[in-house]
Each structure stands twice: as C-alpha cells, then as structure tokens.
C-alpha positions as CSV (number, residue, x, y, z in Angstrom):
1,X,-12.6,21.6,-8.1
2,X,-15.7,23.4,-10.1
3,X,-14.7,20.8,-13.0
4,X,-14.5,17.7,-10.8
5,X,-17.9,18.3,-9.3
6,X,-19.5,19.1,-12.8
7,X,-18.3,15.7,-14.6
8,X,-18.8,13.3,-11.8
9,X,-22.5,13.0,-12.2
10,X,-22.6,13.0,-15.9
11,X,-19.6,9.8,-15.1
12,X,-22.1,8.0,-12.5
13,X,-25.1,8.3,-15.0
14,X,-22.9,7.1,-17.8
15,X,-22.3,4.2,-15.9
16,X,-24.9,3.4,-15.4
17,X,-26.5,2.9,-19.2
18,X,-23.5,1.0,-19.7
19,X,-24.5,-1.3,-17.3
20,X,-23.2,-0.9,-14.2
21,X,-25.3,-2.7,-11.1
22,X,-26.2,0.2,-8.9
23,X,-27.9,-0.4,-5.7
24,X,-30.8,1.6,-5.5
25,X,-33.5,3.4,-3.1
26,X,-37.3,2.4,-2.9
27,X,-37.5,5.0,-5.7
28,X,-35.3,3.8,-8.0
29,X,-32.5,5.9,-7.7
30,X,-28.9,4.9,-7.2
31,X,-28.6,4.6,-3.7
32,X,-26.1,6.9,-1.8
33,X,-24.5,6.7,1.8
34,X,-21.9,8.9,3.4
35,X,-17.9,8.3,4.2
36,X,-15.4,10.2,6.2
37,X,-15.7,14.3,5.5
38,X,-18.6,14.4,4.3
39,X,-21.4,17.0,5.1
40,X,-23.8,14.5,2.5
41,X,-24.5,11.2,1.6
42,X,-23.2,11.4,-1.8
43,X,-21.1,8.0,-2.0
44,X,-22.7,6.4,-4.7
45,X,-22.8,2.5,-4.7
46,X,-23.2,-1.1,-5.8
47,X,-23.4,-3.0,-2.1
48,X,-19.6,-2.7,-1.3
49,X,-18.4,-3.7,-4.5
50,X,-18.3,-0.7,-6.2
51,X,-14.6,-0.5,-7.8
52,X,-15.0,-3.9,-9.0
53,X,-18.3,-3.6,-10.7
54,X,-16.9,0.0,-12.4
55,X,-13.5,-1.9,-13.5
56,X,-16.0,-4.6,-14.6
57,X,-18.1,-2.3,-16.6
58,X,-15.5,-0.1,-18.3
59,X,-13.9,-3.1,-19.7
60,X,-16.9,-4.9,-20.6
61,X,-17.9,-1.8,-22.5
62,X,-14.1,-1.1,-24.1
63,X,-14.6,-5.1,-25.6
64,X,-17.3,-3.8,-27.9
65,X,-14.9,-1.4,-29.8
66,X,-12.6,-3.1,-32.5
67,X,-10.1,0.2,-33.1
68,X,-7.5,-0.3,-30.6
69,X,-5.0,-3.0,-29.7
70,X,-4.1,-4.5,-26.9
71,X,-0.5,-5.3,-25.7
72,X,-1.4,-7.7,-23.2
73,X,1.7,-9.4,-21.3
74,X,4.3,-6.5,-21.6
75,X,6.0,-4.1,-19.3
76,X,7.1,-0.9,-20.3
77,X,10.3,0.1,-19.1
78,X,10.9,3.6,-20.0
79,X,9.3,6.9,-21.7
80,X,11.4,8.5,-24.6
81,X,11.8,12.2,-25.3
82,X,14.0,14.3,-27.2
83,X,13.7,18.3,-27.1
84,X,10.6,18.1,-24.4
85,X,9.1,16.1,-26.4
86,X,7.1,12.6,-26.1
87,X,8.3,10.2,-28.6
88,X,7.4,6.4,-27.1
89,X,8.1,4.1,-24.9
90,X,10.5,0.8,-24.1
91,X,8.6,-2.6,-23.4
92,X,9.5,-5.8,-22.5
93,X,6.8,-8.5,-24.4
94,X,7.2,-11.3,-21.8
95,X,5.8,-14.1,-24.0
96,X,8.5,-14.0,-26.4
97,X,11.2,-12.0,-24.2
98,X,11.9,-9.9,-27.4
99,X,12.1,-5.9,-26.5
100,X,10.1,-3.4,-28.7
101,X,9.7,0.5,-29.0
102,X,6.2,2.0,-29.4
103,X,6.5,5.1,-31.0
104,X,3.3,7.8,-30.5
105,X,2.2,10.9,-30.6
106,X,0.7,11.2,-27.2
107,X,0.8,9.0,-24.2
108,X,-1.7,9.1,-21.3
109,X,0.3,7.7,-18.2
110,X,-2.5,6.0,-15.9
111,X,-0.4,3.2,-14.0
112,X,-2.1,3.8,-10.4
113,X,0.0,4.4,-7.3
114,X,3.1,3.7,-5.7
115,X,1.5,1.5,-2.0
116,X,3.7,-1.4,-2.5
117,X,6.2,0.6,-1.0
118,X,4.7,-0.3,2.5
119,X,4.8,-4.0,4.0
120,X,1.0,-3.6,5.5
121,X,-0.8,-1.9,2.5
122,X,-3.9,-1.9,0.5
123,X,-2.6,-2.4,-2.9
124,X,-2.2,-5.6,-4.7
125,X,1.9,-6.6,-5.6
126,X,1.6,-4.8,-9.1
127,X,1.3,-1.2,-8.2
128,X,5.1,-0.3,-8.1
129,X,4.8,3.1,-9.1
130,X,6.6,1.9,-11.8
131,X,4.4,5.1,-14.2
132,X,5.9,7.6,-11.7
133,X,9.1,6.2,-11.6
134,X,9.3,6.5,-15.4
135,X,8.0,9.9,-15.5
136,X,10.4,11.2,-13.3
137,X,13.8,9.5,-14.5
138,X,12.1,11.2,-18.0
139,X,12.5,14.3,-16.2
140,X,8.9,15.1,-15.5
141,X,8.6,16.9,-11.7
142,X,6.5,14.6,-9.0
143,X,4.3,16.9,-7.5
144,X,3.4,16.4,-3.0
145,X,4.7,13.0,-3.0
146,X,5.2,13.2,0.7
147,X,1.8,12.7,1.1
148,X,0.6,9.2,1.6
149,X,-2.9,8.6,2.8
150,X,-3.4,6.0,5.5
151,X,-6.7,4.6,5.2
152,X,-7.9,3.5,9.1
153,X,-9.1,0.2,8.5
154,X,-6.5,-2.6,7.0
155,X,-7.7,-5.9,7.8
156,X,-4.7,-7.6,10.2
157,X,-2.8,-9.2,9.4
158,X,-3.1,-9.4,6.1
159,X,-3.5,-5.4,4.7
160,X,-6.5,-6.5,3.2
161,X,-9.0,-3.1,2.6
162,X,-12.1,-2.9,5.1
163,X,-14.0,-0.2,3.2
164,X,-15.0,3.2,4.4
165,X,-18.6,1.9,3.9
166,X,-18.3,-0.5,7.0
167,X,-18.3,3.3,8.6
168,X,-20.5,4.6,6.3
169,X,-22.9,2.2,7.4
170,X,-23.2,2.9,11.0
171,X,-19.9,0.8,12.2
172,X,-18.0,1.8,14.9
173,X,-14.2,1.9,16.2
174,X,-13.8,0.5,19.7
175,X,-10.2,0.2,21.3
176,X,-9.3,-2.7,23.6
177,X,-11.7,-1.0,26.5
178,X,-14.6,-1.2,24.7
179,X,-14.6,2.6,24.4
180,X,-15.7,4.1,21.1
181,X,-12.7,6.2,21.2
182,X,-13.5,8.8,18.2
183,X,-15.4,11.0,21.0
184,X,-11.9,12.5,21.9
185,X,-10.6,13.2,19.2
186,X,-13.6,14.2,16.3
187,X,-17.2,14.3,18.7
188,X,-19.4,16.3,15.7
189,X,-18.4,13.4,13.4
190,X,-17.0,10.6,16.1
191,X,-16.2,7.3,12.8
192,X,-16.7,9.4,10.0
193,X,-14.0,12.0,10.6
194,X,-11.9,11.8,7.4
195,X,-9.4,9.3,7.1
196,X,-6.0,11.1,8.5
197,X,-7.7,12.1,11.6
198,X,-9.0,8.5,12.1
199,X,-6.4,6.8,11.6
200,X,-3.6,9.1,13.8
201,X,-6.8,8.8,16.6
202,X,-6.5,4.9,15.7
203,X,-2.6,5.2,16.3
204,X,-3.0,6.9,19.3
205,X,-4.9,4.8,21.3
206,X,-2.3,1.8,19.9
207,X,0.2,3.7,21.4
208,X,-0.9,4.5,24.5
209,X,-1.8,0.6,25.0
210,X,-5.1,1.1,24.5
211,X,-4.8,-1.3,21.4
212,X,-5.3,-5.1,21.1
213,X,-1.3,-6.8,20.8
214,X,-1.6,-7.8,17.3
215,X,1.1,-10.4,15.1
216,X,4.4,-9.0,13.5
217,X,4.0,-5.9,15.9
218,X,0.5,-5.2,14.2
219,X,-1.5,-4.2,16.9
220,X,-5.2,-3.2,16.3
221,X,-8.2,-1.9,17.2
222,X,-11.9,-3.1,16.5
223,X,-13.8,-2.1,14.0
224,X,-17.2,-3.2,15.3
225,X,-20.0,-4.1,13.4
226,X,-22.3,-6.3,15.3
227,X,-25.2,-4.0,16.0
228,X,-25.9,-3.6,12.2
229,X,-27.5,-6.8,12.3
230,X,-27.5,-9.9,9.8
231,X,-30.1,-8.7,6.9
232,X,-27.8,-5.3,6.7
233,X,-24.6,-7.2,6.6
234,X,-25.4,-9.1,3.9
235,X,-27.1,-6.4,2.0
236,X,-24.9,-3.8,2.3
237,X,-21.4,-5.3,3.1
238,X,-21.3,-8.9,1.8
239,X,-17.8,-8.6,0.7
240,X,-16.4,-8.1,3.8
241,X,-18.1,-10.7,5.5
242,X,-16.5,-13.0,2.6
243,X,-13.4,-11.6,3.3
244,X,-13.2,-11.6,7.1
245,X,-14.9,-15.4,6.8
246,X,-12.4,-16.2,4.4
247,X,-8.8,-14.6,5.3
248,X,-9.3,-15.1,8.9
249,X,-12.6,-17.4,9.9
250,X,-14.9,-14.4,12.1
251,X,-18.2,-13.6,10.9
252,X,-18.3,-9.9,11.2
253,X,-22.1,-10.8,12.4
254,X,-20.9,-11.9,15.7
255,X,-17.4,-10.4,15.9
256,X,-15.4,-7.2,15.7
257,X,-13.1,-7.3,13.0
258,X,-9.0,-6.6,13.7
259,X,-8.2,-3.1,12.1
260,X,-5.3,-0.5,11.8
261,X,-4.0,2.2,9.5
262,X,-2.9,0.7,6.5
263,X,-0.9,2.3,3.5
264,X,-4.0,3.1,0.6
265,X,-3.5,6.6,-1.8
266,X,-0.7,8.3,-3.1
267,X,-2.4,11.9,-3.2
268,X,0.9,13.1,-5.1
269,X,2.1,11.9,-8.5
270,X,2.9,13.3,-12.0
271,X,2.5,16.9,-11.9
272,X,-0.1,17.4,-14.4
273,X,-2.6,20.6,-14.8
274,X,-6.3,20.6,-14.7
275,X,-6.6,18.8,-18.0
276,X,-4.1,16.1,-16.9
277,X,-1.1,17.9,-19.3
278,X,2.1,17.5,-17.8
279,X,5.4,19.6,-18.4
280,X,6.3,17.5,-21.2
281,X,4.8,17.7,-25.0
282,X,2.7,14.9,-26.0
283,X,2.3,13.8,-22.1
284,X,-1.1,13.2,-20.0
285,X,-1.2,11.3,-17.1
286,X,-5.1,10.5,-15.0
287,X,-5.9,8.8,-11.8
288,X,-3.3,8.2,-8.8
289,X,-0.7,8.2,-10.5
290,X,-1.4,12.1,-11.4
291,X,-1.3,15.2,-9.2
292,X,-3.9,17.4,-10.4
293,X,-4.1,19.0,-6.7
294,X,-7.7,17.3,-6.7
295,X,-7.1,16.0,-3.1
296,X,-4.9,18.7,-1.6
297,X,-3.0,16.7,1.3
298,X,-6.0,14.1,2.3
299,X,-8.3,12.7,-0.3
300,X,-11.9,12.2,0.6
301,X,-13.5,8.6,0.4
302,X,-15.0,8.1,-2.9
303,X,-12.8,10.5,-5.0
304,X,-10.7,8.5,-6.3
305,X,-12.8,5.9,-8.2
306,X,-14.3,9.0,-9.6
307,X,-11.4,11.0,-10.2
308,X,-10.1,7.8,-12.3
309,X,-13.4,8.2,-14.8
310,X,-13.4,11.8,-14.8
311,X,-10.0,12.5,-15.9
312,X,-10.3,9.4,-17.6
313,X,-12.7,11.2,-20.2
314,X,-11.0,14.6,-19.4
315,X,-7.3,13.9,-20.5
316,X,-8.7,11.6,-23.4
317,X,-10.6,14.6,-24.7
318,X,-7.6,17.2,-24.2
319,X,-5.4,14.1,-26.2
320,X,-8.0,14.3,-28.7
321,X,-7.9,18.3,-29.1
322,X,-4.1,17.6,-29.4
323,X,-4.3,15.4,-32.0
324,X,-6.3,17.6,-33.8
325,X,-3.1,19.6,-34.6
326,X,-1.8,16.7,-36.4
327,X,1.5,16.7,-34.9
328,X,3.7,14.8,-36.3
329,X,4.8,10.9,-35.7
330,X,8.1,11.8,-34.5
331,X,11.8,10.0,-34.8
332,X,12.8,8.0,-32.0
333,X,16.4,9.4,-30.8
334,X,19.7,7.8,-32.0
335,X,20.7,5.0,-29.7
336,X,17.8,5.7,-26.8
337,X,16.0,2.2,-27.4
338,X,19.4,0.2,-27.9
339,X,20.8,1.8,-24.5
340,X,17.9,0.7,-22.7
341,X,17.6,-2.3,-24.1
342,X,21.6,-2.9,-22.7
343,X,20.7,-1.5,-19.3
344,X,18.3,-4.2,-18.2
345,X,19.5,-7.4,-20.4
346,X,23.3,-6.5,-20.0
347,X,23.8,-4.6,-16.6
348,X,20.4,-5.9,-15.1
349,X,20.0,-10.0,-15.8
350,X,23.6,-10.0,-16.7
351,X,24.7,-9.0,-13.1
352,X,26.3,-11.7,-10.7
353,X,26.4,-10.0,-7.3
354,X,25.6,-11.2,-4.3
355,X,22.1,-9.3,-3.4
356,X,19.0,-10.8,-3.3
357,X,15.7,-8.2,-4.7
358,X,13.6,-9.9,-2.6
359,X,15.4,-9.4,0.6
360,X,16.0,-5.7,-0.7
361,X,12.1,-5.6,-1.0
362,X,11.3,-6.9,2.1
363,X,14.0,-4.5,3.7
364,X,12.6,-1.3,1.4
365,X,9.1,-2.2,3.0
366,X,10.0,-2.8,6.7
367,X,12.1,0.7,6.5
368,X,8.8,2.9,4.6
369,X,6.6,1.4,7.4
370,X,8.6,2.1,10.3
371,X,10.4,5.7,8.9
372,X,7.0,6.9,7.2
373,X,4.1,5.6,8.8
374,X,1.1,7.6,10.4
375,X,3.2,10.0,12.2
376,X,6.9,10.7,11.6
377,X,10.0,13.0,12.9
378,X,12.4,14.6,11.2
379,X,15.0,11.8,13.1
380,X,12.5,9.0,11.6
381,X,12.8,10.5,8.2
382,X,16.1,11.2,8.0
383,X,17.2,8.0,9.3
384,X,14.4,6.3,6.5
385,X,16.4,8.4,4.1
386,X,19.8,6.8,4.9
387,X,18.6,3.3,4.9
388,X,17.0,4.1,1.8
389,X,19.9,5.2,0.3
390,X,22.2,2.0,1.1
391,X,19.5,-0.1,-0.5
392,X,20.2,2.0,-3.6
393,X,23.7,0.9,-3.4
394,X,23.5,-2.5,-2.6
395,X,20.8,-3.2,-5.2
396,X,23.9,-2.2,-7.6
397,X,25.4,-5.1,-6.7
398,X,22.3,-7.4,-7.9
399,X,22.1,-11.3,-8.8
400,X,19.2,-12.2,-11.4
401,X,18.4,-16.3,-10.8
402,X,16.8,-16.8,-13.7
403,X,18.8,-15.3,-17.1
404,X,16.3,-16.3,-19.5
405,X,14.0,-13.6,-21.4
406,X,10.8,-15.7,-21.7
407,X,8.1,-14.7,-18.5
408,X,11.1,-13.8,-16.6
409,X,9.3,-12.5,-13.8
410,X,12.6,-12.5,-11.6
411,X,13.5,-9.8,-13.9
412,X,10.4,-7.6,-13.5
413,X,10.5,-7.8,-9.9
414,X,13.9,-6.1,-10.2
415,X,12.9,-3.8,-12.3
416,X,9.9,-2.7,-10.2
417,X,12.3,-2.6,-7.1
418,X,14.4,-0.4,-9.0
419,X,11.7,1.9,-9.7
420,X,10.0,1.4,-5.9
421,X,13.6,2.4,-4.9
422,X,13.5,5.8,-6.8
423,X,10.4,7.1,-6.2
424,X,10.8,6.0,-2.4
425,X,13.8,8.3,-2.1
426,X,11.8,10.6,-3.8
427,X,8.8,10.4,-1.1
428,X,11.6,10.4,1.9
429,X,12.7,14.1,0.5
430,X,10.2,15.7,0.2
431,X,8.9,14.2,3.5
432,X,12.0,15.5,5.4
433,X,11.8,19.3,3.9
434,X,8.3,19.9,5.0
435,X,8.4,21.0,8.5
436,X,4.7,21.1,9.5
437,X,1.8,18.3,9.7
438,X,-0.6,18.9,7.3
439,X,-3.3,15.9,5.6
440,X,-1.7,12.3,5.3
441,X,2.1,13.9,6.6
442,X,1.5,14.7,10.4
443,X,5.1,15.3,11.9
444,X,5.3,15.3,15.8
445,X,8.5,17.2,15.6
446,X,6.1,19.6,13.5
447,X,2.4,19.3,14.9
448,X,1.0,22.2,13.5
449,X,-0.1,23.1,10.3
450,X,2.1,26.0,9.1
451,X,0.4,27.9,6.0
452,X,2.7,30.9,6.3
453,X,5.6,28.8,5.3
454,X,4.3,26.0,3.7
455,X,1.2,26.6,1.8
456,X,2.9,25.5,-1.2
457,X,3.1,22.4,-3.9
458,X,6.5,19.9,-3.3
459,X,8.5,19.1,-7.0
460,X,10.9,17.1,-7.2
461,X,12.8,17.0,-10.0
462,X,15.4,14.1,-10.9
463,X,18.9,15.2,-11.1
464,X,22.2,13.0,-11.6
465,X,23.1,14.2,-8.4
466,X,19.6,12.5,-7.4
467,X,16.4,14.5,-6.4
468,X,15.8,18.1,-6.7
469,X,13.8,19.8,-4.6
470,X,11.7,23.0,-5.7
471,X,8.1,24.3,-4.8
472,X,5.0,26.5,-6.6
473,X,2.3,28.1,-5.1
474,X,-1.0,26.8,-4.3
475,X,-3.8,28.1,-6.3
476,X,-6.3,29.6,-3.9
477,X,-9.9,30.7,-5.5
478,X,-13.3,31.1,-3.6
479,X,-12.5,29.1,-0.1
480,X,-9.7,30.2,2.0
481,X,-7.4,27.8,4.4
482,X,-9.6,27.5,7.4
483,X,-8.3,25.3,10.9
484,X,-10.5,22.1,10.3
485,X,-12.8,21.1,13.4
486,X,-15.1,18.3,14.2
C-alpha cells in the first residue's frame, strides 16, 4: 500500500530521536539486511532485538506524557453498542475483583493476534484473540481469518521464535541429509523465499522423512548457522545464541539449531479500512489484530512491527479527526453492563460441571495443530470443525476451582478459552469454504491458486445460528495477480 510505504520511514526516523538503539553502517546510518520476499535489504534493525527495543522505546517515550491513565491489571470482557454505535467496554479490575464499565467516544482495538490457538506457536500465553473475539460477538465482520502464517523456524521443542534474520544473515536450512533443500523448491531465492513457501518446502522434506525425528511428534529440520562465524553471531544474532544456550544447551556457533513451522501472524482480523475504521461508529482497530488487506494472504518479514507504528499513528490521527466532531459521550444501554456482569460471575464462576478449561485448552490446541497446520484438506478441516464444535459444548458444562473475584486468574483463563473457542470456529469456516491454496492456507485437496473464483475478501459475521459467511471484492489498482516464481 502507497500509504504503508510513505509512513514507514517517517516511523523508523521517529524512532529513532526517541531513542531507539539502531545498529548502524560504517556511515552512520541505520543498518539494513534482507528477509524472505524481498528484492532489497530494507529490514531495518537493532542486532536481533528489534521488537523489543521498539516496545521498549514507545513506552519509555509514552511515560513522559502525564494526560492519560492507565488501567493496569484489568481485562476487558466485552465492547458495547447500541444503534451501530460504540458506547464502552466491560472490564474486570483483578486487584479488587470489582467489575466496571468505561464509557467513550472512540475505542482503538489493538489487542495483537489470536496464535495461542496452536500448541507449537510463537506467541506468548496472553494473545487469545480475546480483541477479535470481542469484535466479532459485537457484531463487527472478521475479515481472511483463514489465513494463518506459519513462520519456518520455531525453535523445538519449545515454539520459541528463531528470527527471519538468522536467514537474513546468510543461514541456511539443511534437512537430515545435509542437503540445503530450498534449491528444489525456490533456486533464485533458495532461504530467503517468503515464509509460506519455506515453511511448506520445510514440511515437505519432514514428510517425506527427510526430517530429523523430533519429541511430541515435532520433527525438524536444521537451521544451520555455523559458517557465519563467532564475531557475526554475537554481533548480529546474540539473542538467539542466548536462547538456543539457554532453552536447550547448543551454541548455535558449533551447532545447527532444531527448527520447524511454527504458528506466528494472523494476517486476518477486524475488518477495518485503510484508516483502520471498522463497520461500527466510534470503532478503530491497528496492528494484528486488524485486517487492513496490508498483507494480502502472506505477510512479508518486517511488516508487522511496522504496520503496528504506522497504523498506530494512522488510526490515532483518523480518532482525532473524529473527535473533532465532538460527538457526544453517549448512554450506556439499559441492562447491557449488569447482563454481562451476570454472564461471567453467575453462569461462568458460578458453574459446577465437570469440564476442566485446561484440558479443553490443551484439546483446542492439539485439534488447530493437527486440522490447520501447514497444509490442510477439506476432510482435515471439516473434521477440525466438528471437534471444534464439541469443545463448544462441553465448555458449557464448565467447573471454575477457584470462586473468588480477587486475581482470579482461573477465571480469565476461561474467559480467554471462551473467546479462543469462538474465533477458532471462526478460522475453521472460513478455512473450509475456500477451495484453493493461496498465502498461509495451502489446501492439497485444492493446490492451485484459483483467482477466477476466489480472488475475494472472507467475512464472517456472528450470527445466533453461529458464523456467517459472506465475501467482497479485492481492490486491485496498479499491480495485477501474477503466478509468483523463484
């Protein structure tokens, strides 16, 4: 996108004269390397640390601003509208168990992605979806949620993210042969292919026993960095020597490290237009947990630190435009905040079945990674769907441990299962009614990409009869679909 590419340097530069630590060339400048896709070094970077140190310095810089407040230790349980309309949200303050409504006049939804859904995945335990799950039972559309990006290199056993840089650096992918095995599948760009085709060529050779037999049924391949050399290592990857040292004892020096596919970027979300607006008044939502069609069906490496503080500053500004109107504070509905309130402290902790929302976790996880891993069928999906399904039901029939209010973390585990079991269902769908491969959703049933029938957006819209599907078209400008080749 023409706006994407226009705001992400004026982001990087920002960053940097608030601080952020940069590595740079001889010359001074930020230093820049390439990652999967790309005809250019443009990834810019701080050694391999580069999410951290831009979390690091947006906060840093957000602490020196006294107009805002901070609800630190709450969860938010649900948005409230009324006529189309935003009017606030539901939270839980879990120091004091006591449950509040925030009313507003706008609300910018940027609650990250949904990969906790997968047993061997990227994301830390916190990212439930839980900002699309409450979009969507507020009756905003998820946009292309069938498409999940796998990310080749997942530390094993542990999920853990080897970065594209190891890559981007010069590593290489060797199966249990010794073979650099990206020849046969992407020759004009061999490790830096982009991430779906590396990680289905990964697959591949696991299937065809060309893999190393990994624990838990995680076999692997190597991800080889040993000809780098010590002084580049520690320059350019120290983190993930500390890691591999760390979580599993190899120096990556000396050693290839034990990769696979691992679950990493929800490139669907909220459906939300180029500004970040959703459907709904009052409504903005920016990062992953948004679907501004910025990555199509396969992001790029890099774009999604970037598109986090570019729509960052691009939905706050539209917000600000909006409140320029000066719409007013509005009423919170009749009832909304004391039936949500009963919902989770009367049907929720209240309820003495005989389930256990860990085990339906663990079960929700083990089905997502077998039904809709790297490459799926129709039988896979549909069978995921089913399984999905009965979780739904049995999670009705619920036991809470611990019936207190205070940090009642039980309780929030629940209600992010609920939430992982909604916007599951909602990924199975959509999954199951695209009959083609196309980015992160490669059907075998369905190898080809299939732009007469299917060059077209996935909504999903929640129903009481459950999700409902519908589609839009895609917006296609200067560059026309062309067959990708490498």
């Amino acid at each position: 996108m023409y706006k994407f590419v226009e705001t992400s340097p004026q982001e990087i530069l920002l960053l940097d004269h608030w601080g952020l630590p940069w590595s740079r060339r001889d010359d001074g400048r930020i230093l820049q390397r390439p990652f999967g896709g790309h005809s250019y070094p443009r990834a810019t970077m701080a050694a391999d640390k580069t999410g951290f140190f831009e979390m690091q310095t947006l906060y840093d810089t957000l602490m020196r601003y006294k107009n805002f407040r901070r609800y630190d230790e709450v969860f938010v349980t649900s948005i409230i509208a009324e006529g189309g309309r935003f009017c606030g949200v539901t939270m839980i303050d879990m120091s004091t168990g006591e449950f509040h409504v925030l009313r507003g006049k706008a609300l910018l939804i940027a609650t990250g992605g949904l990969g906790t859904l997968y047993g061997f995945t990227t994301y830390s335990q916190t990212v439930t979806g839980d900002g699309q799950a409450m979009a969507y039972r507020a009756g905003i559309a998820l946009e292309d949620s069938e498409f999940l990006q796998f990310h080749p290199t997942g530390l094993v056993p542990s999920g853990i993210l080897m970065t594209e840089a190891c890559r981007g650096e010069g590593g290489y992918l060797r199966n249990k042969d010794g073979d650099r095995f990206m020849e046969k599948y992407a020759p004009a760009k061999m490790e830096l292919a982009p991430r779906d085709i590396v990680s289905r060529a990964e697959m591949t050779e696991i299937i065809e026993g060309r893999g190393f037999k990994g624990p838990k049924g995680l076999d692997y391949i190597h991800l080889d960095l040993t000809h780098l050399g010590a002084d580049k290592i520690n320059h350019r990857l120290p983190l993930i020597r500390e890691v591999t040292m760390k979580f599993l004892g190899l120096d990556p020096i000396y050693e290839p490290i034990p990769v696979r596919p691992v679950a990493h970027y929800s490139m669907g979300g909220i459906e939300a237009d180029i500004n970040g607006k959703t459907k709904m008044e009052g409504v903005w939502a920016a990062g992953e947990v948004s679907c501004t069609s910025l990555h199509g069906a396969n992001r790029l490496g890099t774009n999604s630190t970037a598109e986090c503080i570019v729509w960052g500053g691009i939905s706050g500004a539209d917000i600000l435009e909006y409140l320029k109107t000066n719409p007013r504070l509005p009423d919170i509905p009749d009832g909304e905040v004391k039936k949500e309130e009963k919902r989770i402290f009367q049907k929720l902790l209240e309820s003495d079945g005989d389930e256990n929302t860990y085990q339906l976790r663990s079960e929700l996880r083990e089905v997502m990674d077998f039904h809709m891993g790297v490459f799926r069928t129709g039988d896979d999906i549909s069978a995921g769907l089913d399984k999905i399904r009965k979780l739904k039901e049995r999670f009705n029939n619920i036991k809470i441990q611990d019936k207190s209010r205070i940090y009642n973390s039980n309780l929030i585990n629940t209600l992010e299962l609920e939430n992982m079991l909604l916007v599951s269902e909602a990924m199975i769908v959509a999954a199951l009614a695209r009959e083609e491969s196309r980015g992160g959703h490669a059907r075998r049933d369905f190898p080809k990409r299939d732009d007469d029938k299917w060059l077209k957006h996935t909504l999903i819209t929640l129903t009481d009869d459950g999700p409902k599907l519908d589609y839009k078209d895609v917006t296609i400008t200067k560059w026309k679909p062309v067959e990708r080749k490498y």
